[in-house]
C-alpha positions in Angstrom: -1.3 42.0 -14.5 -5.0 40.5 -13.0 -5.1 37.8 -10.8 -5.9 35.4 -13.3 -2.8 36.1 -15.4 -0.6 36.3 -12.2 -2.4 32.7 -11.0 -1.5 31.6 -14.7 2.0 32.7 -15.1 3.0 31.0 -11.8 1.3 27.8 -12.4 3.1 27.4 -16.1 6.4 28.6 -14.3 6.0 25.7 -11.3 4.4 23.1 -13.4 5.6 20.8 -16.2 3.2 22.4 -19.4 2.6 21.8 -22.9 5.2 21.1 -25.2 6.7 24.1 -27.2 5.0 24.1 -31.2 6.3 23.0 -34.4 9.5 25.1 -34.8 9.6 27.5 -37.5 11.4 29.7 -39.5 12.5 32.8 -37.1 15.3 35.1 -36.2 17.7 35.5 -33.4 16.0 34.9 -30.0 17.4 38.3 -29.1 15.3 40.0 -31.6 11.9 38.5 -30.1 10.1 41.3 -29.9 7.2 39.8 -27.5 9.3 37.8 -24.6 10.7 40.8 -22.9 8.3 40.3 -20.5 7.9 37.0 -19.9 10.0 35.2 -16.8 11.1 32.5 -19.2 13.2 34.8 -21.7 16.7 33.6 -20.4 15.4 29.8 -20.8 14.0 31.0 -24.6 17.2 32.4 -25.7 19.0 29.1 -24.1 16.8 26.7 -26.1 16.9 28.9 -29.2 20.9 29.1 -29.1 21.2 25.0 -29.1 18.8 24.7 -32.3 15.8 23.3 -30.1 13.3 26.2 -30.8 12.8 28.4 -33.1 10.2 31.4 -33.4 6.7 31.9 -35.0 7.3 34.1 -37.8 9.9 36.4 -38.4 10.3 38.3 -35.0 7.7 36.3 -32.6 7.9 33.5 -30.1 4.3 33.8 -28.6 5.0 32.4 -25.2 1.6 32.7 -24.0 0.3 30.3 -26.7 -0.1 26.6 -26.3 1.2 24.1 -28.6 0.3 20.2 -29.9 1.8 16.7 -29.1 3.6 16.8 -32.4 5.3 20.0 -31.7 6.4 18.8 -28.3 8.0 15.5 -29.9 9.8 17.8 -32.2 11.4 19.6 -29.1 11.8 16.2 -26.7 13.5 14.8 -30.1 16.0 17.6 -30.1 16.6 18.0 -26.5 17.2 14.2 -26.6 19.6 14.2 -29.6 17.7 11.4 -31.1 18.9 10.1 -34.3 15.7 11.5 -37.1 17.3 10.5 -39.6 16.2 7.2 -40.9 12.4 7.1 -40.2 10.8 3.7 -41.0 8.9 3.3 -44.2 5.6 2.8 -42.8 4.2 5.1 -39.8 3.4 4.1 -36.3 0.4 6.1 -36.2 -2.8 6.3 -38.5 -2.8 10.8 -37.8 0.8 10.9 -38.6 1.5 10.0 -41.9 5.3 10.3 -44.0 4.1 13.3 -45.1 3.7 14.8 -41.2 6.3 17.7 -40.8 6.8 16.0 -37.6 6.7 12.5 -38.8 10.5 11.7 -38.3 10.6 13.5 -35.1 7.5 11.8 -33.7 8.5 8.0 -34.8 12.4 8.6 -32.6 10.4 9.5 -29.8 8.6 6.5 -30.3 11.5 4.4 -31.2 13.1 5.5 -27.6 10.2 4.5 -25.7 9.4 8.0 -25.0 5.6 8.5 -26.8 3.2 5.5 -27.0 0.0 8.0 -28.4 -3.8 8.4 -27.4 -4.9 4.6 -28.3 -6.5 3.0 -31.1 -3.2 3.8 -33.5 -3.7 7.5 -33.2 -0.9 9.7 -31.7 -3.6 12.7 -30.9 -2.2 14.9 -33.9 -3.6 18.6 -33.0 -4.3 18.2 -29.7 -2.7 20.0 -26.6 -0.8 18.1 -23.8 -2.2 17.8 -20.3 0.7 17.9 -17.6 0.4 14.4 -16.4 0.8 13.3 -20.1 4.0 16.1 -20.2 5.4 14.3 -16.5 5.3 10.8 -18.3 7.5 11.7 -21.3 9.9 13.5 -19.2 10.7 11.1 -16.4 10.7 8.4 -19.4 13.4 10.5 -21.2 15.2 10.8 -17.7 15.7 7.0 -18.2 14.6 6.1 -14.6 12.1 3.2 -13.4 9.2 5.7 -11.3 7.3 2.0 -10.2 5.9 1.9 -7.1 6.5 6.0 -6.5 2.9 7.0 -6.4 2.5 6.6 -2.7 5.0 9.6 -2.2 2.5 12.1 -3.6 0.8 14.7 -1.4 -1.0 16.7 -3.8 -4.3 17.9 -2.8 -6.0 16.8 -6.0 -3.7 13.4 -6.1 -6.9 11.5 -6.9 -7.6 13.5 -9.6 -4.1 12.0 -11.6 -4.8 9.2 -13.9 -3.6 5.8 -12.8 -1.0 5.9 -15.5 0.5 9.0 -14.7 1.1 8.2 -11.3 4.3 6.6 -10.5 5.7 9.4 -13.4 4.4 12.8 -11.3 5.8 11.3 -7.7 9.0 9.9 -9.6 9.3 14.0 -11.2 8.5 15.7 -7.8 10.9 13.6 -6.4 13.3 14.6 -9.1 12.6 18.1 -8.4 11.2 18.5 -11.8 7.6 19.7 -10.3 6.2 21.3 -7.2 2.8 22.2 -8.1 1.2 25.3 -6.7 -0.7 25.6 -3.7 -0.3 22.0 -3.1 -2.1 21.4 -6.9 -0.9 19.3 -9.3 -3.8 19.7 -12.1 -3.1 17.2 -13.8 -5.8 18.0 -17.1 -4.6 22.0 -17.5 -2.9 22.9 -20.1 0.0 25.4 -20.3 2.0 27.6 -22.6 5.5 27.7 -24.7 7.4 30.1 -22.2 6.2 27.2 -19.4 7.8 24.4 -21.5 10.7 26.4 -22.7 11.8 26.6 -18.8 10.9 23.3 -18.0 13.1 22.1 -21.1 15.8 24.5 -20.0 15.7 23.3 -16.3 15.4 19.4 -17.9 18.2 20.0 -20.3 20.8 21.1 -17.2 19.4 18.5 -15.4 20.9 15.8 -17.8 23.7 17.6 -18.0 25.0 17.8 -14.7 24.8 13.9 -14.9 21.8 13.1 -12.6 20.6 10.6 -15.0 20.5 9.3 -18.7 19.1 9.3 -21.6 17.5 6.6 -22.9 18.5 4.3 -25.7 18.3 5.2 -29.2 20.0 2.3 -31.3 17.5 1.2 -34.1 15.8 -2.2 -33.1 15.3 -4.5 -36.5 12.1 -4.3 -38.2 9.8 -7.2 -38.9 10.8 -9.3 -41.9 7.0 -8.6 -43.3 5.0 -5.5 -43.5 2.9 -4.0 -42.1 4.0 -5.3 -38.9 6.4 -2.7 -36.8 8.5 -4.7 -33.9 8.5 -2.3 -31.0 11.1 -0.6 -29.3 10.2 -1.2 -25.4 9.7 1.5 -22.5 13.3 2.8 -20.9 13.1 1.4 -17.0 10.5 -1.5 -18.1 11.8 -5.2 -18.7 13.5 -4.5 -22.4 16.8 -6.6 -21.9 17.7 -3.0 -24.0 17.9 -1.4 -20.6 21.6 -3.1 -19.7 22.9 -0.7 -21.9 21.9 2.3 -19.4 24.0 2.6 -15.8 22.9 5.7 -13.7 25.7 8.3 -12.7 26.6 8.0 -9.2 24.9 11.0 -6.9 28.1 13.8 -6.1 25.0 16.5 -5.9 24.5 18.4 -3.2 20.6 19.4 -2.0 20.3 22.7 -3.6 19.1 25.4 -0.3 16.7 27.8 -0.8 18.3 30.4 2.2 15.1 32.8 1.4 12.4 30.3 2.0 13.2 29.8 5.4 11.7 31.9 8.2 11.4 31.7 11.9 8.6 31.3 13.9 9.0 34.0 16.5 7.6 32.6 20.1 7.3 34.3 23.9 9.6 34.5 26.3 10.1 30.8 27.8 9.1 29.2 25.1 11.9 27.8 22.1 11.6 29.8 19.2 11.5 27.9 15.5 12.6 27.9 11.7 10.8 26.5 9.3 11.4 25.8 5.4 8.6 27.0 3.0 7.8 24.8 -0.5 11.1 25.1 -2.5 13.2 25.3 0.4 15.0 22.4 -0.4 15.6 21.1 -3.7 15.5 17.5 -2.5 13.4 15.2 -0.4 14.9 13.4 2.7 17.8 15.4 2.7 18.9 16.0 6.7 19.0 20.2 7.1 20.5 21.6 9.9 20.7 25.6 11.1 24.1 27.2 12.3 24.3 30.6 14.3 26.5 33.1 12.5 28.2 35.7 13.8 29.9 37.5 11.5 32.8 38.7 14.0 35.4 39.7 11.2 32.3 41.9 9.4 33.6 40.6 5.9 30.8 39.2 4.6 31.8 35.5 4.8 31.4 32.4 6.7 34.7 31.6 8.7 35.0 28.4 10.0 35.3 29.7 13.8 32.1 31.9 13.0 29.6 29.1 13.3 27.7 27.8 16.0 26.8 24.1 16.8 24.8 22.7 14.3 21.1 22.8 14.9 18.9 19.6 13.4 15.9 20.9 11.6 14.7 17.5 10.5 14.2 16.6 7.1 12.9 18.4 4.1 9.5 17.4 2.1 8.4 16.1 -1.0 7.4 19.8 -1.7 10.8 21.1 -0.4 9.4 22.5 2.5 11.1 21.8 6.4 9.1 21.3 9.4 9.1 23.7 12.4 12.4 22.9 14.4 13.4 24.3 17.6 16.3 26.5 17.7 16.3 28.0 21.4 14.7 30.0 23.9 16.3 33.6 21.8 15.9 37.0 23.3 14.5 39.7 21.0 16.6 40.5 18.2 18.4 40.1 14.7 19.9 36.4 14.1 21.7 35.0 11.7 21.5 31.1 10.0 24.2 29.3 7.8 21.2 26.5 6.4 22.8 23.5 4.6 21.3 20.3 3.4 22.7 16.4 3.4 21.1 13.8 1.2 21.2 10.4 1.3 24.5 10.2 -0.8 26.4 12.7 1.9 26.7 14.9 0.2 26.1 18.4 1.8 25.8 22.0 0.5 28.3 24.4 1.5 28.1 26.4 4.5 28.7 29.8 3.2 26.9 33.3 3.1 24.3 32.6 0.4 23.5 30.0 2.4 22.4 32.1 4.9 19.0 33.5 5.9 18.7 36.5 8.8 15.4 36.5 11.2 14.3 38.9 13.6 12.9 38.1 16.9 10.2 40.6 18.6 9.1 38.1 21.0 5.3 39.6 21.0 3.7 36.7 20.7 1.7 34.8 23.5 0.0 31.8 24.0 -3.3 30.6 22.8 -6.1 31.5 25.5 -8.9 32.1 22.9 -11.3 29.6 22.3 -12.4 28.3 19.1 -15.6 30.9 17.5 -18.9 28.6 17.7 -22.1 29.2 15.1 -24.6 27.4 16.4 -27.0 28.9 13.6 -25.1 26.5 11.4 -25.9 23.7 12.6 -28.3 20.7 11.9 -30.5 17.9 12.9 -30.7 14.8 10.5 -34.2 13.8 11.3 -34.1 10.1 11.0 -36.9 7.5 11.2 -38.2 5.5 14.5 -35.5 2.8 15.9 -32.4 4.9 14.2 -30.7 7.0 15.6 -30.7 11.1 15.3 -27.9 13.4 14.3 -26.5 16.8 14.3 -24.1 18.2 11.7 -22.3 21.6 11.7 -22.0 23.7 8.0 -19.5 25.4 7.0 -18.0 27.9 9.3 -19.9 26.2 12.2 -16.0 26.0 14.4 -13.8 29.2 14.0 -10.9 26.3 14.2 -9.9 23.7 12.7 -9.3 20.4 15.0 -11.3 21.5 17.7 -13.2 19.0 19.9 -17.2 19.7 19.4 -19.7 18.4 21.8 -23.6 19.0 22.4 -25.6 19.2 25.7 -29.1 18.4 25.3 -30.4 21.4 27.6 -33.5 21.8 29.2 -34.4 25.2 30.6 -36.6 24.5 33.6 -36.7 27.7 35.0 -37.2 29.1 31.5 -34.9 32.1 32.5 -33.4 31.6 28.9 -30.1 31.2 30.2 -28.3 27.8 30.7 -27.9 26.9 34.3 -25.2 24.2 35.2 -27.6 21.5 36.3 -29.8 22.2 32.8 -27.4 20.3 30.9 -27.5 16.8 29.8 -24.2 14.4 29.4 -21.8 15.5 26.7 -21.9 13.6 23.4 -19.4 13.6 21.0 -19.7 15.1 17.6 -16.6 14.6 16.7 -13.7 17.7 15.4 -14.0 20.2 13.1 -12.6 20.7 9.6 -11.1 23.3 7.7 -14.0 24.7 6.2 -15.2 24.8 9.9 -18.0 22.1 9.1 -18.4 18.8 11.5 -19.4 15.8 10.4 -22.8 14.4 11.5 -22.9 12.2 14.8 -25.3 10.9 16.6 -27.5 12.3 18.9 -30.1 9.5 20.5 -33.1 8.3 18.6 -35.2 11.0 19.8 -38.7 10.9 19.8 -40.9 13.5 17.3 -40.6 17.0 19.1 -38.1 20.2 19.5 -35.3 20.3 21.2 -32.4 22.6 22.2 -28.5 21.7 22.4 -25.9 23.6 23.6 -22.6 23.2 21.1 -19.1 23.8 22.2 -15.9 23.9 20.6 -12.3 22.9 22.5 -9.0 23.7 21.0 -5.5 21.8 21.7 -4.8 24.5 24.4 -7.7 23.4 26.5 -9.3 26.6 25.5 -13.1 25.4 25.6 -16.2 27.7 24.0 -18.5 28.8 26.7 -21.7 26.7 27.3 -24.2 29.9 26.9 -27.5 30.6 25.0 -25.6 31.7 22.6 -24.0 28.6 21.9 -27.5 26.9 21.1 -29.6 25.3 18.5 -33.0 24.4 18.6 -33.8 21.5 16.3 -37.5 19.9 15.1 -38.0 16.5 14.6 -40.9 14.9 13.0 -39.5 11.6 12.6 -41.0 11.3 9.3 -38.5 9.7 7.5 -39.0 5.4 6.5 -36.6 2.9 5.9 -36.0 2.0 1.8 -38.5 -0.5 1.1 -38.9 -0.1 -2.7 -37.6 -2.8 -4.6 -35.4 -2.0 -8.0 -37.2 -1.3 -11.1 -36.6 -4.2 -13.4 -37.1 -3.1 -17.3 -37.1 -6.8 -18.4 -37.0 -5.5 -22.2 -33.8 -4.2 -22.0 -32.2 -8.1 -21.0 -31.1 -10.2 -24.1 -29.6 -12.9 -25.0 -25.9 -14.1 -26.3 -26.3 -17.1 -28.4 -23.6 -19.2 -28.3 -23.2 -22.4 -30.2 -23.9 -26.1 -28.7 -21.0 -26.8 -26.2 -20.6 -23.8 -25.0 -22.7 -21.6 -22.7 -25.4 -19.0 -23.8 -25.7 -15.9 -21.9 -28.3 -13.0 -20.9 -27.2 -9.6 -20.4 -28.8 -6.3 -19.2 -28.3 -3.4 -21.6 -27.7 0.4 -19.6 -31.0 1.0 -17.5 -31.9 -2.3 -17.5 -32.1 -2.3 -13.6 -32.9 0.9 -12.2 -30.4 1.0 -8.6 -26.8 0.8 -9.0 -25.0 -2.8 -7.0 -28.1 -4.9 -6.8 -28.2 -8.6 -7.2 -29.9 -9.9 -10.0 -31.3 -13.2 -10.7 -32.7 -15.0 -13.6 -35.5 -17.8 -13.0 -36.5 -19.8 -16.7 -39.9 -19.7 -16.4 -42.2 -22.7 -18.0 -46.1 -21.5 -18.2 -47.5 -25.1 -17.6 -51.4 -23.5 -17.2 -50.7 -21.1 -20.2 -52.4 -18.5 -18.2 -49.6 -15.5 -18.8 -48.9 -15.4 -15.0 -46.2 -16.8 -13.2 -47.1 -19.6 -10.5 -44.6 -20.2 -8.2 -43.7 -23.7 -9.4 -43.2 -22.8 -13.1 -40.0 -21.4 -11.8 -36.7 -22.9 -12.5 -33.4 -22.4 -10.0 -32.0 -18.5 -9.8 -29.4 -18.2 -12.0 -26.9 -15.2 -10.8 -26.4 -12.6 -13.6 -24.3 -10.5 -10.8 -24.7 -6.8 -9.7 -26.0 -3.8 -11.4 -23.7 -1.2 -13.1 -24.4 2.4 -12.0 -25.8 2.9 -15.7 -28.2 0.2 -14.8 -26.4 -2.4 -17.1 -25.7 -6.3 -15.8 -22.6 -7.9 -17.4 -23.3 -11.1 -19.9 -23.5 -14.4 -17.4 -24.4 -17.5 -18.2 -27.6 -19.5 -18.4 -26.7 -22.8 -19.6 -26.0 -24.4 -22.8 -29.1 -24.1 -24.0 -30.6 -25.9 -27.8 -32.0 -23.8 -30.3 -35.6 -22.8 -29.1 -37.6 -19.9 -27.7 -36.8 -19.4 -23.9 -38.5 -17.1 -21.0 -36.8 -15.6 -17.9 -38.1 -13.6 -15.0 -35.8 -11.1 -14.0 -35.6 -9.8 -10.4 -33.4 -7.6 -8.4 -32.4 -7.6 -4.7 -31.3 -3.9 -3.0 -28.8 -3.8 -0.2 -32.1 -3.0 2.1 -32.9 -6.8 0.7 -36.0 -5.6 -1.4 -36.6 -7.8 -4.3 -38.4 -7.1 -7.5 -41.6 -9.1 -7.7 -41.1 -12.3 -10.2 -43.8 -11.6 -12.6 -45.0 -11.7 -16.3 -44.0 -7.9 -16.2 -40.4 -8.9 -15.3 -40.4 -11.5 -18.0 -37.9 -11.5 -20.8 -38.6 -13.8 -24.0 -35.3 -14.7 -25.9 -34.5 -17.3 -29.2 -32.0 -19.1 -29.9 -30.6 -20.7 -33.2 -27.0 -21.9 -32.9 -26.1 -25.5 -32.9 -23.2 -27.1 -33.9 -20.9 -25.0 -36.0 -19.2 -27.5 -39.0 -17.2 -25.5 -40.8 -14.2 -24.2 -38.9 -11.6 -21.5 -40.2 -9.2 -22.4 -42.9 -5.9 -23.2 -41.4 -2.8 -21.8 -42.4 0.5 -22.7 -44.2 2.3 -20.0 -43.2 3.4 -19.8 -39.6 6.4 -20.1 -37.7 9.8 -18.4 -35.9 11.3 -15.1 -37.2 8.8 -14.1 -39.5 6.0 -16.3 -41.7 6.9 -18.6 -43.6 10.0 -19.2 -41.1 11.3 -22.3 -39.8 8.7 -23.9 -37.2 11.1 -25.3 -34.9 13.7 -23.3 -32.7 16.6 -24.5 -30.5 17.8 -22.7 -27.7 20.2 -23.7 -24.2 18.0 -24.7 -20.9 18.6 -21.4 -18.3 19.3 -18.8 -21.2 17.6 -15.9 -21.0 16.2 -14.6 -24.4 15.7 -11.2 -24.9 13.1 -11.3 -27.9 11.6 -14.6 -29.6 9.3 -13.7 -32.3 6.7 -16.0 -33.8 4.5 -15.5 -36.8 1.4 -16.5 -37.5 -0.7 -15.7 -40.8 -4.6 -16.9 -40.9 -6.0 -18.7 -43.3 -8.4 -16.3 -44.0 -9.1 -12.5 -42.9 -9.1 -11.7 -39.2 -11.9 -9.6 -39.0 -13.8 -8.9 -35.7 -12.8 -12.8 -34.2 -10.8 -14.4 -32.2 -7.0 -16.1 -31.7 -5.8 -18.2 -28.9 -2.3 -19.0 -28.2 -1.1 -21.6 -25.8 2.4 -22.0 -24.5 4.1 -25.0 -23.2 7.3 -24.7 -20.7 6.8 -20.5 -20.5 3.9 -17.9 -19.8 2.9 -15.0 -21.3 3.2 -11.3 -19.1 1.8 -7.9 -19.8 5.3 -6.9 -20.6 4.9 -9.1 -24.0 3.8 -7.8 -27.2 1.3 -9.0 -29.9 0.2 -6.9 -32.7 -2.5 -7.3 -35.5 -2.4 -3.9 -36.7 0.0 -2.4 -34.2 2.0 -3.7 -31.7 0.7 -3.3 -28.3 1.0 -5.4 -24.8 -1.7 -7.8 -23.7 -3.9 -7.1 -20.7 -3.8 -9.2 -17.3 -7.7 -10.2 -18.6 -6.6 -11.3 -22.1 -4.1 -14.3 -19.9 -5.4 -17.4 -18.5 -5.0 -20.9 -18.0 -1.9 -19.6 -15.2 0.0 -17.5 -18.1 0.3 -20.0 -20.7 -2.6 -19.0 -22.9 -3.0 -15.6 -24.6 -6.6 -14.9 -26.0 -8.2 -11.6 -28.2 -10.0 -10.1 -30.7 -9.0 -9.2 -33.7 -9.0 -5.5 -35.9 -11.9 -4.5 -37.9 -10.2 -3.8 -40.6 -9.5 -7.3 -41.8 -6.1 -8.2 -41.6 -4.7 -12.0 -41.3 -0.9 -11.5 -40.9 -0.3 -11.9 -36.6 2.9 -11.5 -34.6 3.7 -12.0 -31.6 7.0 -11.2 -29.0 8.0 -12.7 -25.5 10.5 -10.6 -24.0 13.6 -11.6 -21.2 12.2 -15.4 -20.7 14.1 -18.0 -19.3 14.3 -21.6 -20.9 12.9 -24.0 -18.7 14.7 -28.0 -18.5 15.7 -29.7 -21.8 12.7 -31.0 -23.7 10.5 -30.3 -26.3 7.6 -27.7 -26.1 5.2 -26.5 -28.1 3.5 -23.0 -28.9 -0.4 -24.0 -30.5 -2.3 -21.6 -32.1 -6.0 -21.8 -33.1 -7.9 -19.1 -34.7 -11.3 -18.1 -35.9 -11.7 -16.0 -38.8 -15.2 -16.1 -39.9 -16.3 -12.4 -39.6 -18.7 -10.5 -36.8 -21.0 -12.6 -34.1 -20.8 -13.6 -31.2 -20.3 -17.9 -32.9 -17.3 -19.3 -32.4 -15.4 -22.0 -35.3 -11.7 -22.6 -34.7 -9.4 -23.6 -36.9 -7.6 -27.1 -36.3 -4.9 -26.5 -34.0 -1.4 -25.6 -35.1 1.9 -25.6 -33.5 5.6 -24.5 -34.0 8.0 -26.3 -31.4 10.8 -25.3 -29.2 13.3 -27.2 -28.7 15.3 -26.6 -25.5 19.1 -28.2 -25.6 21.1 -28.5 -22.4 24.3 -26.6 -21.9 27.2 -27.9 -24.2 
């Protein structure tokens, strides 16, 4: 095997991979004729046995290969017993049609709140799983609540995982469903069937032993019109569904990983140490302790008078791993250790032979009396300009170890012997400590003037052991002071400003398409500029009062701000733009941007609609519930009076709010974003398909009925097709009517 099929094989066995394709027709897993060598056979033949996978062909499984996001819903489906068995009519997602061979499979998952798909109504039919999107379903099939868990995680490339994945990967480490691999997560990789066969395996005992539960399967009624699907919410969000879920109280003991521990063997006088490696522990937080066995019966077994006092080792890791612990001052020798693990529930693994690690002790070590390595070849000046200050920056490989203390002496060799003399040395400055490529970050070194200069560099570990301050320690550096302050102003491309042309009453807009402003976070202004002489230049009172358009995007774009509500008519602006060095673009005809506008007042609003109301269109619009009830699900229909095609609807609640964790659906339910509330949660505002539908629903979830009284839910729409115009509908409302207790 090569290093890059070893490096593969123990990622996909560590890692949660790709979900395991579309089961086909196959023989006994026994019979495979291609997983004898693969370290996921036992888990294949497990899965295979319970009806969850099948081969490829007649005498394959292929457990190298990767498989799709419809395949893995086939396998979570089965894992997860869901019921398949009474699909709805009308699919969830545009790429998986009634006629999917996954279709039934795909729309339980989504019924238990397990798959929510790629966006824009597609599930991602064909396309291979990454392992954060793998993490997600699986915690969300463990039935837990990961929020707020993404602080826990320690990965190296943690800022590489999505936002959305977060709380799921630290919530599945924590689990002990991952460890990653060399202290990698990587999150976008794909991996293969024998991977996810393991993981399922490992999953599927998981649930079994009773750590947690599934989640909910019961059917949730459908909409009383089509096409509209009601949802089935998230298991651990806010669905008042979740009651039906109570987790298993924790009789688990940490599981011990004896062979990962070692012992860090010191010199005489000094305590030696164990130490857990990643894995040790099958738990985080749990309280691991060491006993000394002796074995004085020779039997093989841990006899309750054989063991020592306990030894605390501390606590074990998110990765399973144990800090360094002392565990005495030993003499050289063979030792012993019974290592058991308590978690937060008591409960403790037993203290018996496989439990039990043996370490020998040579006592050969001694302590650190080497300095750290110095290279002064590698390092730098950073030649900066008159009144800033110089600096000096070590490569890579500059310190031979890591957290040393780095200094430089500025050293002039008077006697020009070539060798450094204690009084030839300026005052230590700081450059800071080293990394663990070696490198130091630049620091600053005076703001020298142009000329050459030599600095002895040295290097001091945590044992005091400091680098000799030698020739061979230094670096000559040149400075030419050459360097000038920013004093360019952004490049304004005035023609790639335009306007948004709103209708009379409300505010037009200019905008800055992508390269519009050539310097990423600068502040741009807008000045409406009047040519009173007609000479094509701008004076500088033909200027009207800077109007803020905000900060430049890093493509150079400016987000639409407004400008005033403006009549019809033909408007110039000079456009400038301000650096953080506060150079501003000049305000010139070359900055100039000319814009029309033709709105006025729009008179011919959207139709209204006759068919609105609770529980479906067409429903009753008034509904009575009890003040301090808590309602799980009130639905509200409304159907515009024309089709909703690229516009706009507003809803405005009296009494309650809208949350994120509500749902509103045009063409597919989904929940509304923080920026689509306002006016302090009561109104809901969006945009509507392209595909011209009319028929809108809408679902608040787990509210509470404020005091007796009569509210109101308004809606106003507008319906007239693509622009940027706005012509509402009359308002319309539905009323709730809230009783006090009986």
């Amino acid at each position: 095997m090569n290093k890059k099929q070893w490096i593969s094989s123990i990622l996909a066995a560590a890692v949660l991979s790709s979900p395991i394709i579309m089961p086909t027709k196959g023989s006994a897993a026994a019979s495979f004729i291609d997983i004898d060598g693969s370290y996921a056979k036992k888990a294949i033949v497990e899965l295979f046995d319970q009806g969850i996978v099948t081969g490829v062909g007649e005498s394959k499984f292929y457990p190298t290969s990767n498989i799709t996001r419809q395949d893995f819903a086939i396998i979570l489906a089965k894992t997860l017993k869901l019921d398949v068995s009474n699909p709805p009519a009308l699919p969830t997602f545009l790429d998986v049609p009634t006629s999917n061979y996954a279709y039934s499979y795909v729309e339980a998952a989504v019924k238990a709140g397990l798959i929510k798909g790629t966006g824009s109504n597609l599930f991602g039919t064909g396309q291979n799983l990454s392992r954060q999107d793998m993490v997600v379903m699986f915690v969300r099939a463990l039935g837990v609540n990961p929020t707020g868990k993404a602080g826990t995680l320690q990965f190296a490339d943690s800022s590489q995982i999505a936002d959305y994945s977060r709380d799921f990967i630290a919530a599945a480490v924590e689990y002990g469903l991952i460890t990653g691999y060399n202290n990698f997560f990587n999150p976008d990789a794909k991996v293969d069937r024998q991977a996810v066969a393991l993981v399922a395996s490992k999953f599927l005992k998981f649930k079994e032993n009773g750590n947690t539960e599934q989640p909910a399967s019961t059917p949730t009624a459908q909409p009383s019109k089509e096409p509209v699907t009601v949802p089935t919410p998230v298991v651990g969000g806010s669905s008042s569904s979740q009651s039906e879920h109570s987790s298993n109280s924790d009789t688990n003991a940490p599981m011990v990983e004896s062979t990962k521990f070692e012992a860090v063997d010191n010199y005489n006088g000094t305590q030696d140490q164990l130490r857990g490696l990643a894995g040790a522990i099958g738990e985080q937080g749990a309280a691991v302790q060491a006993y000394l066995w002796t074995d004085a019966n020779e039997n093989g077994e841990v006899d309750a008078d054989e063991l020592g006092t306990a030894i605390a080792l501390g606590t074990s890791e998110a990765d399973g791993s144990v800090n360094a612990a002392n565990i005495g001052d030993l003499n050289a020798g063979t030792y012993r250790f019974v290592i058991t693990a308590k978690d937060s529930s008591n409960n403790e693994s037993a203290k018996n032979a496989a439990h039990a690690v043996t370490v020998t002790l040579s006592k050969n070590e001694v302590p650190d009396t080497s300095a750290p390595v110095v290279d002064a070849t590698k390092f730098e000046a950073i030649d900066n300009y008159n009144g800033t200050q110089d600096q000096l920056r070590g490569l890579a490989g500059a310190i031979g170890e890591q957290g040393a203390a780095v200094q430089a002496y500025l050293w002039t060799d008077a006697n020009e012997n070539g060798e450094v003399d204690p009084d030839e040395l300026g005052t230590a400055l700081a450059l800071g400590t080293s990394e663990a490529d070696g490198s130091v970050s630049a620091a600053n070194i005076g703001d020298l003037n142009a000329g050459t200069y030599r600095f002895v560099i040295t290097a001091k570990d945590s044992s005091n052991n400091e680098s000799a301050k030698n020739a061979a320690h230094a670096v000559t550096v040149t400075l030419s002071k050459n360097e000038v302050p920013d004093t360019s102003a952004p490049v304004v491309d005035a023609t790639k400003f335009e306007a948004i042309d709103n209708y009379n009453g409300t505010q037009d807009q200019l905008r800055g398409l992508a390269g519009a402003i050539g310097e990423q976070g600068a502040a741009v202004q807008a000045y409406l500029w009047t040519d009173a002489n007609e000479n094509g230049e701008v004076d500088a009172d033909e200027l009207g009062t800077a109007l803020a358009l905000g900060t430049s995007e890093a493509d150079g774009s400016v987000s639409a701000a407004n400008i005033g509500d403006l009549n019809a008519g033909t408007y110039r602006f000079v456009i400038t733009a301000k650096d953080s060095s506060n150079n501003e673009s000049a305000k010139d005809a070359a900055h100039a941007v000319t814009i029309e506008l033709v709105n006025g007042i729009l008179t011919t609003p959207t139709v209204t609609s006759s068919i609105y109301g609770f529980d479906g269109g067409g429903g009753s619009k008034t509904k009575q519930l009890i003040t301090g009830s808590t309602q799980s699900r009130i639905r509200f229909d409304f159907f515009s009076g024309e089709s909703f095609t690229n516009a706009e609807i507003q809803v405005t609640l009296e009494g309650i709010t809208f949350t994120t964790n509500d749902y509103y659906t045009i063409s597919g339910w989904t929940h509304p974003t923080s920026d689509q509330i306002s006016n302090n949660g009561h109104t809901l505002t969006f945009t509507g398909s392209n595909i011209g539908v009319s028929d809108i629903a809408f679902e608040l979830h787990n509210k509470v009925m404020p005091a007796p009284g009569t509210y109101l839910i308004k809606f106003k729409a507008d319906a007239d097709g693509p622009g940027t115009a706005r012509s509402y509908s009359e308002e319309q409302v539905i009323t709730l009517i809230i009783l006090p207790p009986a």
